[in-house]
C-alpha positions in Angstrom: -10.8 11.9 6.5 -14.2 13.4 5.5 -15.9 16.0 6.9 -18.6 18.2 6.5 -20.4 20.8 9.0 -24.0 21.0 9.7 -26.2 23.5 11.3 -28.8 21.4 13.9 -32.0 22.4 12.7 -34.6 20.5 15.2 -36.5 22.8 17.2 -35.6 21.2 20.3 -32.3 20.6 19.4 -30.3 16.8 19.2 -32.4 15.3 22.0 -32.3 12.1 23.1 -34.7 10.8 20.2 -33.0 12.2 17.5 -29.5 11.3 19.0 -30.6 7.8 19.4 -31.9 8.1 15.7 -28.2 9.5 14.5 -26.8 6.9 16.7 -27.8 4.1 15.3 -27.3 5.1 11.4 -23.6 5.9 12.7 -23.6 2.2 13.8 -23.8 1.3 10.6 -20.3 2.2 9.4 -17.4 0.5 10.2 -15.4 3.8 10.4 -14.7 5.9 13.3 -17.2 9.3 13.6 -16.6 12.3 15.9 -18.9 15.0 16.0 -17.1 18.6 17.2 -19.0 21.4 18.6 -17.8 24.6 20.3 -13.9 22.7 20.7 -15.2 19.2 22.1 -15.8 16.1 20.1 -17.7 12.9 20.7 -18.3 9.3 19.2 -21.4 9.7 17.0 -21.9 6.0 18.1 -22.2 6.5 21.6 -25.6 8.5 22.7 -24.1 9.2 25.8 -21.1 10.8 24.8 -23.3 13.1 22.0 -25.6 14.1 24.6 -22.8 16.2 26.6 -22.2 18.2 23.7 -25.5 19.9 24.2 -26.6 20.4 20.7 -28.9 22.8 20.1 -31.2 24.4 17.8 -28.8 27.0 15.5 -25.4 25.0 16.9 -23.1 24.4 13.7 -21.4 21.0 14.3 -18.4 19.5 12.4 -18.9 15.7 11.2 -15.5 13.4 10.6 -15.1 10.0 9.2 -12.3 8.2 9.5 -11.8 4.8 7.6 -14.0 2.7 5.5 -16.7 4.1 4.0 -16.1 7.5 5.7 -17.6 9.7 2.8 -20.8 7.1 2.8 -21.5 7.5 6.6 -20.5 11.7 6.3 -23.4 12.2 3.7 -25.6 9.8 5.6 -25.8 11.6 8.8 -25.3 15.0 7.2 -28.6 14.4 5.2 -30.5 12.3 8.7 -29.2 16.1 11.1 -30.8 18.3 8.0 -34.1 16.6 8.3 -34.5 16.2 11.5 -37.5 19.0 12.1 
């Protein structure tokens, strides 16, 4: 499993523009992501599901990767969250 935590950076938070953005790279990967904040998780694949975490500016989430190219998709969203301005 790979992980990595990242501190959401967007003014306005993970709205539903950048979710949909961070959706879609997740897409990507045939490995199963979860994104943890404040003791819930959520598919990073499912816009829904990422928009009841509530992520906003200053929240630190946790990314996980589980499977085939887990490390791949855990830098590729790590790097899409930090520049998301």
């Amino acid at each position: 499993m790979q992980q990595r935590d990242v501190t959401i950076r967007a003014p306005h938070g993970l709205h539903t523009r950048p979710a949909a953005l961070l959706v879609k790279a997740a897409q990507q990967y045939p490995c199963d992501i979860t994104i943890h904040s404040d003791g819930r998780r959520a598919s990073a694949k499912s816009l829904f599901r990422l928009q009841t975490l509530n992520l906003r500016q200053g929240t630190t989430i946790r990314l996980c990767a589980e499977g085939p190219q887990s490390d791949e998709a855990v830098e590729t969203l790590a790097t899409l969250l930090a520049e998301l301005t």
